[in-house]
PDB file of N, CA, C and O in Angstrom:
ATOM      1  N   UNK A   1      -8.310  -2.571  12.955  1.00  0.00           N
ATOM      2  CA  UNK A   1      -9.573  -2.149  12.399  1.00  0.00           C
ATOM      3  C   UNK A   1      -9.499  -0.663  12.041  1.00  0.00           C
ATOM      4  O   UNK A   1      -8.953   0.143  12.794  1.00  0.00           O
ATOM      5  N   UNK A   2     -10.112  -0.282  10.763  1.00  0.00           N
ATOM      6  CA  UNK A   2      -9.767   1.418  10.283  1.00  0.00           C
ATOM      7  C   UNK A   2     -11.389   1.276  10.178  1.00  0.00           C
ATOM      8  O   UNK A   2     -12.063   0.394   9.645  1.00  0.00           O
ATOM      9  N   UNK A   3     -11.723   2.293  10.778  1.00  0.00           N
ATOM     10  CA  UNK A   3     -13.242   3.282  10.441  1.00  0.00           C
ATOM     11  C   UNK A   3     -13.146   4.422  10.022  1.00  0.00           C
ATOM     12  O   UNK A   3     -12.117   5.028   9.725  1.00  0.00           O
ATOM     13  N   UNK A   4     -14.470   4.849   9.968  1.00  0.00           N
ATOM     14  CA  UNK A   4     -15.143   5.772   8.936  1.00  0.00           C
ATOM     15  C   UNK A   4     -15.420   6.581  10.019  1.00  0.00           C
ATOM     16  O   UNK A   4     -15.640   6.096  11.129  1.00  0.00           O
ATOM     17  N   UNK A   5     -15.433   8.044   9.755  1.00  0.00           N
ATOM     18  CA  UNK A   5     -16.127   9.070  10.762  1.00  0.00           C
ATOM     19  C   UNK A   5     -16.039  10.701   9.568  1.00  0.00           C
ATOM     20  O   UNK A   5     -15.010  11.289   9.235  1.00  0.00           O
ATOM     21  N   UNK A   6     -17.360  11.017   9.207  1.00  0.00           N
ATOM     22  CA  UNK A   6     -17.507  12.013   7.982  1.00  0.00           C
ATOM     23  C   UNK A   6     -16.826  11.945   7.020  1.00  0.00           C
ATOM     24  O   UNK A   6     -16.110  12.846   6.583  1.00  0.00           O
ATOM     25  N   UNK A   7     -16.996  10.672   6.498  1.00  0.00           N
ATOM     26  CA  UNK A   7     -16.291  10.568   5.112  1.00  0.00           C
ATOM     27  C   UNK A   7     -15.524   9.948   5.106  1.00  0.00           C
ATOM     28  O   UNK A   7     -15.688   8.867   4.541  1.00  0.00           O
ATOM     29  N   UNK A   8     -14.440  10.201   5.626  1.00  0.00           N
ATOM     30  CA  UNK A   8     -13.037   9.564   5.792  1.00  0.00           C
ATOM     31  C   UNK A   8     -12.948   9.203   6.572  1.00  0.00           C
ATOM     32  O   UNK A   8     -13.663   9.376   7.559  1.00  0.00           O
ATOM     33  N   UNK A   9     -11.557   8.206   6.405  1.00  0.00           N
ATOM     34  CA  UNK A   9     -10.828   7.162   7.528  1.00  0.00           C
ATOM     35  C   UNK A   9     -10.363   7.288   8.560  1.00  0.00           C
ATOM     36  O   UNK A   9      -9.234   7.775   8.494  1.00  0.00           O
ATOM     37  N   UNK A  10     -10.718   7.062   9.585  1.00  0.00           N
ATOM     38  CA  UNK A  10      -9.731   7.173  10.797  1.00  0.00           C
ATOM     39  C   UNK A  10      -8.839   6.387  11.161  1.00  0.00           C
ATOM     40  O   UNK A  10      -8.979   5.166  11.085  1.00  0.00           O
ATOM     41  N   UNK A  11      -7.319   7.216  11.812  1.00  0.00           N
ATOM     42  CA  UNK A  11      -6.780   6.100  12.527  1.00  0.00           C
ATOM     43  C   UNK A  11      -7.108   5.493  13.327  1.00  0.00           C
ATOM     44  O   UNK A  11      -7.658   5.977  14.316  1.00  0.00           O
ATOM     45  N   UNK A  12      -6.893   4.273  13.183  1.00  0.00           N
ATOM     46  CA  UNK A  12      -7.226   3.257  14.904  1.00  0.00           C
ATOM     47  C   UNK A  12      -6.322   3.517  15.986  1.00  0.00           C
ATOM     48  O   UNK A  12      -6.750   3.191  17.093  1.00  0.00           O
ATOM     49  N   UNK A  13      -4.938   4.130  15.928  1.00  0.00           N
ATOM     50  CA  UNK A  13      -4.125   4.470  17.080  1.00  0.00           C
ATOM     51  C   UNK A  13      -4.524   5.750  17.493  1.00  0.00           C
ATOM     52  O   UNK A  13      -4.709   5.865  18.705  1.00  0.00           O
ATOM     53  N   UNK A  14      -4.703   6.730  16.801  1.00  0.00           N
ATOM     54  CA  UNK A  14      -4.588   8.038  17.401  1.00  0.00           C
ATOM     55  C   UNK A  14      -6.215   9.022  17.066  1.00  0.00           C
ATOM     56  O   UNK A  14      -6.473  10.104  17.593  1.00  0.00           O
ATOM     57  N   UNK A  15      -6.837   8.506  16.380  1.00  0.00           N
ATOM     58  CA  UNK A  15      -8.260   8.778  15.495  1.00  0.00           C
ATOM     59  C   UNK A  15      -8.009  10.314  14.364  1.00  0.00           C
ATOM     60  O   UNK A  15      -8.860  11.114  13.975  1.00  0.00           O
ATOM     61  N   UNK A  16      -6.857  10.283  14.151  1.00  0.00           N
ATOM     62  CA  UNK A  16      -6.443  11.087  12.982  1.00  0.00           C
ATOM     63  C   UNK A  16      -6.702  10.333  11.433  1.00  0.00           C
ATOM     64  O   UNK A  16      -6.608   9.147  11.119  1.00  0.00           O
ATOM     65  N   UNK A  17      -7.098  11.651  10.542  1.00  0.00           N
ATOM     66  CA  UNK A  17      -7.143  10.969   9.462  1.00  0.00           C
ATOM     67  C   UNK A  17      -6.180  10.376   8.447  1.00  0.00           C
ATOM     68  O   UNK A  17      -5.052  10.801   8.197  1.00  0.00           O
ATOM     69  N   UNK A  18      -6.982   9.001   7.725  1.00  0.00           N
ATOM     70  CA  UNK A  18      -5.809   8.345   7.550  1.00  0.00           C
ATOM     71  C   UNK A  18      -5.491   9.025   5.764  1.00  0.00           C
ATOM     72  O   UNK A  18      -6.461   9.558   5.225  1.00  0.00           O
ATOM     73  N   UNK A  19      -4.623   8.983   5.249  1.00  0.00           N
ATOM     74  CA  UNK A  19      -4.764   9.313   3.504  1.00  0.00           C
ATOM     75  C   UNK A  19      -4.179   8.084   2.913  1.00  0.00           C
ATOM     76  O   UNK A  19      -3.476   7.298   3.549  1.00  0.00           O
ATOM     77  N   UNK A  20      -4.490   7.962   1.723  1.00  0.00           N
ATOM     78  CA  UNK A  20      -4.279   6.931   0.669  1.00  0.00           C
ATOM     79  C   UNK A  20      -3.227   7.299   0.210  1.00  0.00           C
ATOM     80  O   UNK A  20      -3.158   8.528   0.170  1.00  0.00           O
ATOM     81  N   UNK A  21      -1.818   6.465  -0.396  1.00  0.00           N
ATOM     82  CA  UNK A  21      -1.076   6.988  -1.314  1.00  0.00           C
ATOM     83  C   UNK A  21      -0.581   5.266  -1.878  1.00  0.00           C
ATOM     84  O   UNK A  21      -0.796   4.121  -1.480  1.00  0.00           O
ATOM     85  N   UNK A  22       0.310   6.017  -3.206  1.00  0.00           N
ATOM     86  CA  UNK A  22       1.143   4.917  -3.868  1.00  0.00           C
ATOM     87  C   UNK A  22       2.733   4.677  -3.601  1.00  0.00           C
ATOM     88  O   UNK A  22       3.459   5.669  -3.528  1.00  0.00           O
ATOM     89  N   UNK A  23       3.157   3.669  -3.488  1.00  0.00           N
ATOM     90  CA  UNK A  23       4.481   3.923  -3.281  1.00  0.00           C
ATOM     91  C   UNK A  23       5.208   2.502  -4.041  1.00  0.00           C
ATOM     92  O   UNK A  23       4.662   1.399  -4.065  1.00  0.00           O
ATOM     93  N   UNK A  24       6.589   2.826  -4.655  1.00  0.00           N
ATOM     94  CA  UNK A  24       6.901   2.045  -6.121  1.00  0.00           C
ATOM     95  C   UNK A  24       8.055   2.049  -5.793  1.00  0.00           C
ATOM     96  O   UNK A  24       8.499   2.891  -5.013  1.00  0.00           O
ATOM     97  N   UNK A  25       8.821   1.047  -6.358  1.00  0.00           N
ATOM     98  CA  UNK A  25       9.514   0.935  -6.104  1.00  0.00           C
ATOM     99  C   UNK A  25      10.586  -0.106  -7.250  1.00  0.00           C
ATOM    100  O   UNK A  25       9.948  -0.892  -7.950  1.00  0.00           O
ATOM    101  N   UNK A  26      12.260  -0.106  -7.439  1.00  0.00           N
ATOM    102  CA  UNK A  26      11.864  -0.830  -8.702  1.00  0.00           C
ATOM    103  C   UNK A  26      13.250  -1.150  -8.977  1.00  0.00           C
ATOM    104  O   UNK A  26      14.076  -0.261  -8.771  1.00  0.00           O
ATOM    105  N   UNK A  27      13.757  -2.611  -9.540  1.00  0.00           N
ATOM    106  CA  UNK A  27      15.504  -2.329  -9.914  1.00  0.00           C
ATOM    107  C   UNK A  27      15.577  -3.859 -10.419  1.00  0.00           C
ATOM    108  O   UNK A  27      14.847  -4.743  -9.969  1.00  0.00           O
ATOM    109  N   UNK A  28      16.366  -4.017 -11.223  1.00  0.00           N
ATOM    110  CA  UNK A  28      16.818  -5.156 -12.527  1.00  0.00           C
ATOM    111  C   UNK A  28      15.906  -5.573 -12.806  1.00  0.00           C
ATOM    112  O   UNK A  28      15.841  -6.779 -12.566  1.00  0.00           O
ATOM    113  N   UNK A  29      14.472  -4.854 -13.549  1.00  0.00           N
ATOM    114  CA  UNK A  29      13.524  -5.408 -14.257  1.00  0.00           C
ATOM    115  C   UNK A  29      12.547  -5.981 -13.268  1.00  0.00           C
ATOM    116  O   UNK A  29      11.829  -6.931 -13.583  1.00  0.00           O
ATOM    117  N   UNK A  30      12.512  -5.521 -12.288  1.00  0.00           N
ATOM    118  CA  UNK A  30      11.298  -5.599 -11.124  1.00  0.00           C
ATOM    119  C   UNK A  30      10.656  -5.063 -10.290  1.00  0.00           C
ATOM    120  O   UNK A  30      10.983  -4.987  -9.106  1.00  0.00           O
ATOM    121  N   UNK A  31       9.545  -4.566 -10.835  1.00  0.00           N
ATOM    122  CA  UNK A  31       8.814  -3.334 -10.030  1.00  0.00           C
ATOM    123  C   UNK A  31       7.685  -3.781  -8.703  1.00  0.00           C
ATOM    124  O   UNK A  31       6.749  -4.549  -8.925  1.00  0.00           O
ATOM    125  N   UNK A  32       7.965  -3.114  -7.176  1.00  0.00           N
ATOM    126  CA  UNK A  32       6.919  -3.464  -6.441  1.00  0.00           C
ATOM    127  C   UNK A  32       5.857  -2.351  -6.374  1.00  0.00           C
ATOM    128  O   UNK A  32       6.132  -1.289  -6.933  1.00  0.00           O
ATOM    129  N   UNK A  33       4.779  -2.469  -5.805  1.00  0.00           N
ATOM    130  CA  UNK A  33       4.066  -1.613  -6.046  1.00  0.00           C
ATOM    131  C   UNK A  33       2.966  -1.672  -4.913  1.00  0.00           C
ATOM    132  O   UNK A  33       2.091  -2.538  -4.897  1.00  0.00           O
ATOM    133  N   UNK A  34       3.130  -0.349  -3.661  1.00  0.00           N
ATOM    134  CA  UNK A  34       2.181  -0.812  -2.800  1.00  0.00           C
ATOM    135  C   UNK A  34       1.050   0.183  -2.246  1.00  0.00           C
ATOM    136  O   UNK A  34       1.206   1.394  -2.092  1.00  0.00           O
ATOM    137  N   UNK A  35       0.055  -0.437  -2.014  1.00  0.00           N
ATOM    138  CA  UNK A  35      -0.860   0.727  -2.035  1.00  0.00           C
ATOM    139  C   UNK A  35      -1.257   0.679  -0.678  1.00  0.00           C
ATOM    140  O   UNK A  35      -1.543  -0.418  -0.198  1.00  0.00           O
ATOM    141  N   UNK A  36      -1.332   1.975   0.195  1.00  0.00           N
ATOM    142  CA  UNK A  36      -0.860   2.191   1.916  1.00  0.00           C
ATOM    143  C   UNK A  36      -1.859   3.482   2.388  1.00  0.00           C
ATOM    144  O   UNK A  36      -2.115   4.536   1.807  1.00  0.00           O
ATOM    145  N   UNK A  37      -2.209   3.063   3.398  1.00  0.00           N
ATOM    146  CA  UNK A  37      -3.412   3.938   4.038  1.00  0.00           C
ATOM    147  C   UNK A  37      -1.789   4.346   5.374  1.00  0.00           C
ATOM    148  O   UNK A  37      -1.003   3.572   5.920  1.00  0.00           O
ATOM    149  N   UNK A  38      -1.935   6.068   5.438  1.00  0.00           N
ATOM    150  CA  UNK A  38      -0.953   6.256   6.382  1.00  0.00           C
ATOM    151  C   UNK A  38      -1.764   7.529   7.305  1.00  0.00           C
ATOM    152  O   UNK A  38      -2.775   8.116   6.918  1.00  0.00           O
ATOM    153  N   UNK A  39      -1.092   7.760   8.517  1.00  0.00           N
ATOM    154  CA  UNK A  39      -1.749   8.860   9.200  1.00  0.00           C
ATOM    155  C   UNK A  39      -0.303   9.669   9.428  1.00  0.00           C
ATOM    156  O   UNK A  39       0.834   9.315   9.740  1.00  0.00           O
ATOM    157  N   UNK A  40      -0.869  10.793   9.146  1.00  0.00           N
ATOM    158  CA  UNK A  40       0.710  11.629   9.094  1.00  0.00           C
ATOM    159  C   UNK A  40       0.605  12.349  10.698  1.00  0.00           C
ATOM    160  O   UNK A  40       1.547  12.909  11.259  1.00  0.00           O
ATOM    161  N   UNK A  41      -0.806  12.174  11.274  1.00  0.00           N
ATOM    162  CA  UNK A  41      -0.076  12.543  13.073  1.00  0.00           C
ATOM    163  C   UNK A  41       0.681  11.713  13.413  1.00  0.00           C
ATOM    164  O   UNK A  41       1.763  12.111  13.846  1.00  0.00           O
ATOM    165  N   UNK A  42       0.426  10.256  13.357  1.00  0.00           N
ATOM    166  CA  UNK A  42       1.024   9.153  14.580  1.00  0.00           C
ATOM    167  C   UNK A  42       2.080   8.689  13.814  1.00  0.00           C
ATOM    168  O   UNK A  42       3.181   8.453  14.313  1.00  0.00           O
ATOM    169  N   UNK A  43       1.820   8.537  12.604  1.00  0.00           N
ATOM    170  CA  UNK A  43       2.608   7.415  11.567  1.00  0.00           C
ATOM    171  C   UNK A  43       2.651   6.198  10.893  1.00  0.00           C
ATOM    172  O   UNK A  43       3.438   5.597  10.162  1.00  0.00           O
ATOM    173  N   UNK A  44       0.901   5.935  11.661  1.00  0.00           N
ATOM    174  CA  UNK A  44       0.587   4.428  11.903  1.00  0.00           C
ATOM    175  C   UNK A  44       0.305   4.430   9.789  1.00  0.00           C
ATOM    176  O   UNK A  44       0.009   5.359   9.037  1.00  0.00           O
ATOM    177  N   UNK A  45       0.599   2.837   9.487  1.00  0.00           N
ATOM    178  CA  UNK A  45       0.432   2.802   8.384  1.00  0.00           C
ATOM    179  C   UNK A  45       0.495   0.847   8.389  1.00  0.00           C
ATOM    180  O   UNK A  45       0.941  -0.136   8.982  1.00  0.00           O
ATOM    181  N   UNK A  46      -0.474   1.392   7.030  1.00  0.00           N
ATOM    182  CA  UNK A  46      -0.858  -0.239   7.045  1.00  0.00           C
ATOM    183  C   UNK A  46      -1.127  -0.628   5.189  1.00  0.00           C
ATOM    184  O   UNK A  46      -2.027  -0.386   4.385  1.00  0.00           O
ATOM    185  N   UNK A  47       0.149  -1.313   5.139  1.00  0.00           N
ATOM    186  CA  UNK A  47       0.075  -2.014   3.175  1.00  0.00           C
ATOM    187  C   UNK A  47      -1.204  -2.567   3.039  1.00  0.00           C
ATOM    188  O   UNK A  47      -1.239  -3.596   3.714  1.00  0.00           O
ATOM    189  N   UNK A  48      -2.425  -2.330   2.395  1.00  0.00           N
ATOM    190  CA  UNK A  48      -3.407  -2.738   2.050  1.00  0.00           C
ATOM    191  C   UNK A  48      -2.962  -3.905   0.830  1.00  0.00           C
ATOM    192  O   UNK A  48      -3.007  -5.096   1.138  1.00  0.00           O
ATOM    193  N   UNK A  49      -2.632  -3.590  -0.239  1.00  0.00           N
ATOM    194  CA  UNK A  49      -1.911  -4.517  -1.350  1.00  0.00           C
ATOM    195  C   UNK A  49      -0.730  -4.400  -1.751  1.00  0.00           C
ATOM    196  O   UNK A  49      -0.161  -3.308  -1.736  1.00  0.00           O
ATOM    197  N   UNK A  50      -0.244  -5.343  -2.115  1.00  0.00           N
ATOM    198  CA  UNK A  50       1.250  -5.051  -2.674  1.00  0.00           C
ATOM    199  C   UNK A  50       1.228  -6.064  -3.972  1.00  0.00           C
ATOM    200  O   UNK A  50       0.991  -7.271  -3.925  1.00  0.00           O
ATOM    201  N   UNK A  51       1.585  -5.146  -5.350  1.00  0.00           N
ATOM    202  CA  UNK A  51       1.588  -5.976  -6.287  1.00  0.00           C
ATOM    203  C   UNK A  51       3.237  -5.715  -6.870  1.00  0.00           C
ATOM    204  O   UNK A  51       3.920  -4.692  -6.848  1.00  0.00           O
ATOM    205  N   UNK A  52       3.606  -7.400  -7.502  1.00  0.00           N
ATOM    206  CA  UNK A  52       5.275  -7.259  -7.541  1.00  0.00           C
ATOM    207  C   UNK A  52       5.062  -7.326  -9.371  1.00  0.00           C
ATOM    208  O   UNK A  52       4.155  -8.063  -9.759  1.00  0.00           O
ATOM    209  N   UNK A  53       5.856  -6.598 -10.404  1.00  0.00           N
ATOM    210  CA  UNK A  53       5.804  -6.858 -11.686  1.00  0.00           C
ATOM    211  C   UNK A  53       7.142  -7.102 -11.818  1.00  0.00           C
ATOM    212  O   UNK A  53       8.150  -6.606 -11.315  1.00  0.00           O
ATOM    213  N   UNK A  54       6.844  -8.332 -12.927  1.00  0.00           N
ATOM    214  CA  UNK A  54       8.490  -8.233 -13.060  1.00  0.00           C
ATOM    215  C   UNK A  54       8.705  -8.285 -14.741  1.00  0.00           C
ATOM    216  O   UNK A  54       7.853  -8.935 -15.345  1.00  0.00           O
ATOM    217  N   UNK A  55       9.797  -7.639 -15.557  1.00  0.00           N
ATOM    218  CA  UNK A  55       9.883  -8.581 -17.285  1.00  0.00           C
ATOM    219  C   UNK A  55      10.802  -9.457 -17.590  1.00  0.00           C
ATOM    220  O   UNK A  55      12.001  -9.541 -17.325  1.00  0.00           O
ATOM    221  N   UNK A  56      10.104 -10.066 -18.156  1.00  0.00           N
ATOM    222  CA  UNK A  56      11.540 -11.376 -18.664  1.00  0.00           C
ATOM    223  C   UNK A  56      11.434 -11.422 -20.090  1.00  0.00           C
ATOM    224  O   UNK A  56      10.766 -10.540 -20.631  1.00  0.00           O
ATOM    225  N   UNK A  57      12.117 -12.520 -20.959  1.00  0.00           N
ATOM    226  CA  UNK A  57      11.868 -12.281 -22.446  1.00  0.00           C
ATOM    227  C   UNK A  57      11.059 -12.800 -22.402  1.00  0.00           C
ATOM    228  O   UNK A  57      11.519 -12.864 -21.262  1.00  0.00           O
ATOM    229  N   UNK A  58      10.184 -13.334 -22.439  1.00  0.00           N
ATOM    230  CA  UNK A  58       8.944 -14.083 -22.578  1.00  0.00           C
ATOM    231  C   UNK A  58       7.497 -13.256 -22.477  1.00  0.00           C
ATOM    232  O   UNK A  58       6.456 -13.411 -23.116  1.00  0.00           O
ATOM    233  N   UNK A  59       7.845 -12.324 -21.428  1.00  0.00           N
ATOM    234  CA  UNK A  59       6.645 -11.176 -21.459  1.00  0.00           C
ATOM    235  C   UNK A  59       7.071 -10.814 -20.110  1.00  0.00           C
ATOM    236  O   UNK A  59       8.209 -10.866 -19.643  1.00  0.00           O
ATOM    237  N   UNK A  60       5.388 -10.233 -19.251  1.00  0.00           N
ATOM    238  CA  UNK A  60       5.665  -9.306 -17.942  1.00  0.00           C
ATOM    239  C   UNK A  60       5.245 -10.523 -17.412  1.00  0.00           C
ATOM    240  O   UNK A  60       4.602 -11.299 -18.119  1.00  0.00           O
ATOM    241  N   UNK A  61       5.533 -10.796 -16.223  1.00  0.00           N
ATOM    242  CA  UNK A  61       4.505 -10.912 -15.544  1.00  0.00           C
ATOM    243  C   UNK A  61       4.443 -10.553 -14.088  1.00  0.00           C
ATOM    244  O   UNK A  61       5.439 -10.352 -13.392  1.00  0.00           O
ATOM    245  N   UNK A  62       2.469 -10.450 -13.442  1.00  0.00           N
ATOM    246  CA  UNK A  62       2.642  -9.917 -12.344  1.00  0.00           C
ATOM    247  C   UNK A  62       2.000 -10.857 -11.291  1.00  0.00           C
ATOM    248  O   UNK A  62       1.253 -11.820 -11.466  1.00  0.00           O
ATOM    249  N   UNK A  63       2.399 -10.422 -10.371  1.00  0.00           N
ATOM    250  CA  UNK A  63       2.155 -11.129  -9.256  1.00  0.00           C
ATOM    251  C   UNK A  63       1.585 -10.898  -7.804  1.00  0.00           C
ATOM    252  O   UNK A  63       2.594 -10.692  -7.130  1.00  0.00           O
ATOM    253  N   UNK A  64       0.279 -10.813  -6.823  1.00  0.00           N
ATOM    254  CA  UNK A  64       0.042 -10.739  -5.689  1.00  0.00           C
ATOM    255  C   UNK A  64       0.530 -11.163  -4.536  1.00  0.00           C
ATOM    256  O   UNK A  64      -0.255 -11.998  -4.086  1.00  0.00           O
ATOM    257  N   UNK A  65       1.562 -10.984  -3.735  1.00  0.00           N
ATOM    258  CA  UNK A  65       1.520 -12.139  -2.526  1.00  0.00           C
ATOM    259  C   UNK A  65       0.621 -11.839  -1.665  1.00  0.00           C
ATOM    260  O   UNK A  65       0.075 -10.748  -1.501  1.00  0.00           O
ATOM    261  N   UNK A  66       0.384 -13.309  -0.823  1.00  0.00           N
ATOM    262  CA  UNK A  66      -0.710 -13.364  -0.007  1.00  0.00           C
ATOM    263  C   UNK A  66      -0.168 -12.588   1.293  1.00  0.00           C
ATOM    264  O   UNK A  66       0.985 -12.604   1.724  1.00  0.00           O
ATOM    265  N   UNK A  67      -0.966 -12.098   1.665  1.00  0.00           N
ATOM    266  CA  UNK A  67      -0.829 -11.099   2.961  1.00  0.00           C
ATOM    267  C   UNK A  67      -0.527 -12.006   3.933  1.00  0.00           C
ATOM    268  O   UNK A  67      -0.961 -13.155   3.854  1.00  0.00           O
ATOM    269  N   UNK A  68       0.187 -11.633   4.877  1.00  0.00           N
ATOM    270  CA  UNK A  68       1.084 -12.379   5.928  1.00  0.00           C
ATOM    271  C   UNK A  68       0.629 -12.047   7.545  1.00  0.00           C
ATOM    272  O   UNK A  68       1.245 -12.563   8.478  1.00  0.00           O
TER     273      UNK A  68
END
């Protein structure tokens, strides 16, 4: 569970704040792409979404997997 305390997120391990970032990633025509709430005291971090793109000749296409 991540809460709120003045605005922003707290960690649930350590109650440091958490920040948003992007992180990409990418090789023979297939890009992942994940978007991650992290706390830079503890380290705790948690993939909110991960979207996979890939191209073929036919076009792009992209894809969600279901969270695990």
């Amino acid at each position: 569970m991540i809460w709120r305390s003045n605005g922003f997120l707290k960690c649930p391990k350590c109650g440091g704040r958490l920040t948003y970032y992007v992180e990409s990633e990418g090789s023979d025509g297939m890009r992942i792409t994940r978007y991650v709430l992290r706390c830079k005291s503890c380290g705790y971090r948690k993939v909110l979404q991960e979207v996979m793109i890939k191209k073929t000749p036919e076009g792009v296409i992209i894809s969600i997997p279901k969270k695990k």
